[in-house]
C-alpha positions in Angstrom: 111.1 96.0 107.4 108.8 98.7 108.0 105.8 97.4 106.0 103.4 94.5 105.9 100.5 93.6 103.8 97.3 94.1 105.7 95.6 90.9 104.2 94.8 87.7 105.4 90.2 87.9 104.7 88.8 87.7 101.7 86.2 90.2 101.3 82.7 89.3 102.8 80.7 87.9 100.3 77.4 87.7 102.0 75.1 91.0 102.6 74.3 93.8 100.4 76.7 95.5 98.8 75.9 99.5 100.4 77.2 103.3 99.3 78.2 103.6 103.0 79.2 107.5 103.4 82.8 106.2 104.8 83.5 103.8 101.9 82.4 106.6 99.4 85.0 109.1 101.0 87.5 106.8 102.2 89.6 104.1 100.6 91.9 101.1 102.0 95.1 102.5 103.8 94.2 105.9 102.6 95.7 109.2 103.5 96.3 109.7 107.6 94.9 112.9 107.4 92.2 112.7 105.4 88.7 113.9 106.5 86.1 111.0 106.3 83.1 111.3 107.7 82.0 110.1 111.2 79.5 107.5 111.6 77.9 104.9 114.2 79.3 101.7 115.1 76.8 100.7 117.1 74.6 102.5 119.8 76.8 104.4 121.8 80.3 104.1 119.8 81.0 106.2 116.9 83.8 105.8 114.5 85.3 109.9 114.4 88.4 109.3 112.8 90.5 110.3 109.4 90.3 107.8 106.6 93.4 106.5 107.1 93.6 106.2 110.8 90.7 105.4 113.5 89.7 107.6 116.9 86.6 106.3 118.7 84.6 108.2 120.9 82.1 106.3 123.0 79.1 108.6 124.6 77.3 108.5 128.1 75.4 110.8 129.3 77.7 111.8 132.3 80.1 112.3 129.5 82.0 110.8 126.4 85.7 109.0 126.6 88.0 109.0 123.4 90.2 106.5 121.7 93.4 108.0 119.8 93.6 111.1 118.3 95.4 111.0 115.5 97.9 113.1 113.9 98.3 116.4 115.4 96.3 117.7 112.4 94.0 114.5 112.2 93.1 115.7 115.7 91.5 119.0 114.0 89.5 116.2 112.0 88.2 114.2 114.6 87.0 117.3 116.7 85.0 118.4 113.1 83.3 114.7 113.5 82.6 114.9 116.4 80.9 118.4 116.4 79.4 117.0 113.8 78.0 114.1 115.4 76.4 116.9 117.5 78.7 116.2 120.7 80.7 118.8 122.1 84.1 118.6 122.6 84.2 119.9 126.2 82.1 116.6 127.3 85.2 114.3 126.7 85.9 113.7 130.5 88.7 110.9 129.3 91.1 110.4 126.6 92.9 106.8 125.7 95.6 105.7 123.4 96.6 102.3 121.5 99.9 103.1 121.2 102.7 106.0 121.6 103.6 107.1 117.7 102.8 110.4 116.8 100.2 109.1 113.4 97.6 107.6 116.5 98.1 110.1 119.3 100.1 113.1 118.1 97.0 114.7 118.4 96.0 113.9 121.9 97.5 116.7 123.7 95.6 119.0 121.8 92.4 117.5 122.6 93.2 118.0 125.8 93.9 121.3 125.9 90.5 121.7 124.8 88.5 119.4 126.6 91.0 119.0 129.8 90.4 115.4 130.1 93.1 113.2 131.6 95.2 111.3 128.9 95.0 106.9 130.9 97.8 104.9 129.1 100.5 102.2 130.8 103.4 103.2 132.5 105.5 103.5 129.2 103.5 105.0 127.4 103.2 107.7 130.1 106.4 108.4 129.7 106.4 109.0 125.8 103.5 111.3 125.7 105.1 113.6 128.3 108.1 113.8 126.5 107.2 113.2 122.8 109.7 110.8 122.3 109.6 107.1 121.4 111.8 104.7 123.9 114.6 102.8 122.5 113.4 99.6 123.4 110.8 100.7 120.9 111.0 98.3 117.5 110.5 101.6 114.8 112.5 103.8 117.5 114.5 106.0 115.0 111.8 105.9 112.0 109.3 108.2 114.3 108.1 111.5 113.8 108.5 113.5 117.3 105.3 114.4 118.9 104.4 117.6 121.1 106.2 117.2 124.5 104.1 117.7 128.0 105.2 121.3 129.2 107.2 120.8 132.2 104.9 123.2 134.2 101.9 120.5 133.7 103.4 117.7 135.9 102.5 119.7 138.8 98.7 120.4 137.8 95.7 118.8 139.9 94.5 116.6 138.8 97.5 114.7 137.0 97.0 115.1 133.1 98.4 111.9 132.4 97.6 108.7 134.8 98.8 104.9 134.1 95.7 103.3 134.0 96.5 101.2 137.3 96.7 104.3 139.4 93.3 104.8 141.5 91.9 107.8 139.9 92.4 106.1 136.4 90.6 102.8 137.7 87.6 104.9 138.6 87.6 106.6 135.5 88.0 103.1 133.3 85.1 101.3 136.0 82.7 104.8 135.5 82.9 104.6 132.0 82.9 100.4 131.5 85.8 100.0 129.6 88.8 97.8 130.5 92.3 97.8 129.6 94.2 95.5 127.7 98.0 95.4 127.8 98.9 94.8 124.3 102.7 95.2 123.6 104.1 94.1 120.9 104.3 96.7 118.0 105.0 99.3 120.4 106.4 98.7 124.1 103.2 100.7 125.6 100.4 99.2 123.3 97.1 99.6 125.0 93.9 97.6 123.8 90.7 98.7 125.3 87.3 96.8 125.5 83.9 97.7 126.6 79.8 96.4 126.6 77.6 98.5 124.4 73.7 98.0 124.8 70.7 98.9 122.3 67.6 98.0 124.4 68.6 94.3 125.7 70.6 93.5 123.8 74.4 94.2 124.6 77.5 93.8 122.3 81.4 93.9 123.6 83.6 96.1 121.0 87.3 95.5 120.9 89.4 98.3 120.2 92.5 96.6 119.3 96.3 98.0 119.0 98.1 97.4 116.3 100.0 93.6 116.6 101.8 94.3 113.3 105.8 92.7 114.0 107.4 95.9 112.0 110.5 97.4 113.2 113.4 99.8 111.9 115.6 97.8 109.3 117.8 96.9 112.2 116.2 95.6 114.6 115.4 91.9 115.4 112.6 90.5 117.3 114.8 87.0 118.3 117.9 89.2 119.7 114.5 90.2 122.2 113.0 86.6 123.4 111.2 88.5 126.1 110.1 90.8 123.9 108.3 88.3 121.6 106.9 86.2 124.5 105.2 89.6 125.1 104.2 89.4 121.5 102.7 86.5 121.6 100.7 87.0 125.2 99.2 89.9 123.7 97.8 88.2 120.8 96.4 85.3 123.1 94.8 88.2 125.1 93.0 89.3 122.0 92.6 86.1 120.7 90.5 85.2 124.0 88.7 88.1 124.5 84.9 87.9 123.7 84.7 90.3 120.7 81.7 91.2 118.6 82.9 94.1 117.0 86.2 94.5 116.2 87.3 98.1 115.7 91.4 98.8 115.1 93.8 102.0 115.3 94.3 101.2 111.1 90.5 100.7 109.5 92.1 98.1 107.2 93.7 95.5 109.5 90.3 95.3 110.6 88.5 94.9 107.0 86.7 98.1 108.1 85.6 99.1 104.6 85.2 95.9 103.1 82.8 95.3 106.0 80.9 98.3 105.7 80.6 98.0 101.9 78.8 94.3 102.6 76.5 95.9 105.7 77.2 96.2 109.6 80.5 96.1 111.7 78.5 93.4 113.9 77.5 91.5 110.9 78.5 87.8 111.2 80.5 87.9 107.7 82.6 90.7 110.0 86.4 90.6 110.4 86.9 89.3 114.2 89.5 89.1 116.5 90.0 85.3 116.2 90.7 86.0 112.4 92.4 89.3 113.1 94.9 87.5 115.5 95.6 84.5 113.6 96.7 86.8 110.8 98.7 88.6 113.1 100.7 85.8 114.5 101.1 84.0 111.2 103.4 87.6 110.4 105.1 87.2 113.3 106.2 83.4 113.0 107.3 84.4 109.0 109.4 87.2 110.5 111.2 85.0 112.9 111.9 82.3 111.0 113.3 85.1 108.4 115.3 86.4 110.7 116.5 83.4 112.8 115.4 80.0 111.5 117.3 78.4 114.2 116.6 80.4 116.9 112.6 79.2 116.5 113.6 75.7 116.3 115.7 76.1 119.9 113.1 78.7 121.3 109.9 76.8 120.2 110.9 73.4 119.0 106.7 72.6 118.7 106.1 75.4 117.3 103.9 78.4 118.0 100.3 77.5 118.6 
């Protein structure tokens, strides 16, 4: 039960079909690791990642914040973009995560030791980057690579290099930059979806970084023996789902139709994937894998149905 199809939009039809640097290099679900190079998503958001797996960094001129990391050596990738982007490193004053496995955020530790930026996730998710390891209440627990641990001698550093993004230090942080959090759990216990406004002249677009919502687990486990678990599921999608959203960026390029899009034109485009459609496909996954695993357990749980 560890893999999905990431389908659910046909291809945008309207636009003109482009050689977009990314789409030459990269392909759908393409190698983690694999260099691709960086590019604009719109003003002050740039896409920095690997082919295969997304990091964002978002500029300001008091300094830059930065969305996954990648592998530990996709993180040697996404520091090459963004040199190459002409932004040094050293200006990242804050590092986020979408969730805690080691393919979106093994990396972050070591773009931390280079630009000393504190690492803002949820409480879990604090938890797993200081010690490498995945929870059990984690749906893949088991099927994940370890990541770098926290050295024990950094929990005493000032300022904290990890802060849940409630604490007071991480709310300034998140309010000086603009960009909000969105508790997201579902494919991981510590998902984290972030959101922000980004402005050329007047005009002003919101861009959704959304965590995975995948419902993919080790082969043993089962989302209905956890009812909490897929309430929080299903809250996190409705969070997404009503969220306003004119870009839509994701941790995987393809769940968000990222090269499709690009091939057709502009990530803002309005033949671009959006979170209404990205959610609705999400869910529909979800509903098929309960009613696989417990037919009878939806009818007693959600005798209308989900919505």
């Amino acid at each position: 039960m560890l893999a999905l199809p990431l389908l659910g939009a046909r291809e945008p039809t309207t636009g003109p079909l482009t050689t977009h640097p990314w789409v030459t290099a990269c392909k759908d679900r393409d190698d983690r690791d694999k260099p691709g190079p960086a590019f604009q998503v719109y003003r002050n958001t740039y896409y920095v990642g690997t082919c295969g797996v997304s990091a964002i960094l978002v500029t300001s001129p008091e300094g830059h914040l930065l969305i996954d990391s990648g592998t530990e050596a996709g993180a040697e990738v996404v520091l090459a973009n963004i040199r190459a982007l002409g932004f040094d490193p050293k200006d990242i004053k804050l590092l986020l995560g979408s969730h805690e496995h080691s393919d979106h955020i093994g990396g972050l530790l070591t773009i931390q030791e280079i630009t000393r930026a504190p690492i803002v996730t949820s409480f879990e998710g604090l938890n797993v980057i200081a010690s490498g390891q995945a929870t059990k209440d984690d749906p893949r627990y088991g099927t994940l690579e370890p990541m770098r641990s926290l050295p024990e001698s950094s929990y005493t550093i000032e300022p904290s290099p990890i802060l849940r993004y409630n604490e007071p230090k991480a709310q300034f942080l998140l309010d000086k930059f603009g960009v909000w959090p969105i508790p997201t759990p579902g494919y991981s216990p510590a998902a984290m979806s972030w959101t922000w406004r980004d402005c050329e002249g007047d005009e002003c677009l919101t861009i959704i970084y959304a965590a995975n919502l995948l419902p993919v687990s080790r082969d043993d486990y089962k989302f209905t023996d956890n009812p909490r678990y897929v309430h929080e599921f299903l809250a996190s999608l409705q969070r997404i789902a009503d969220a306003p959203c004119d870009i839509l960026l994701t941790p995987l390029p393809s769940a968000s139709k990222m090269r499709d899009t690009l091939r057709a034109g502009s990530l803002n485009a309005s033949y671009a994937y959006r979170c209404d459609s990205y959610t609705r496909f999400q869910r529909s996954l979800l509903i098929d894998r309960l009613l696989q695993e417990d037919p009878e357990w939806m009818k007693k749980n959600f005798p209308q149905g989900i919505k």
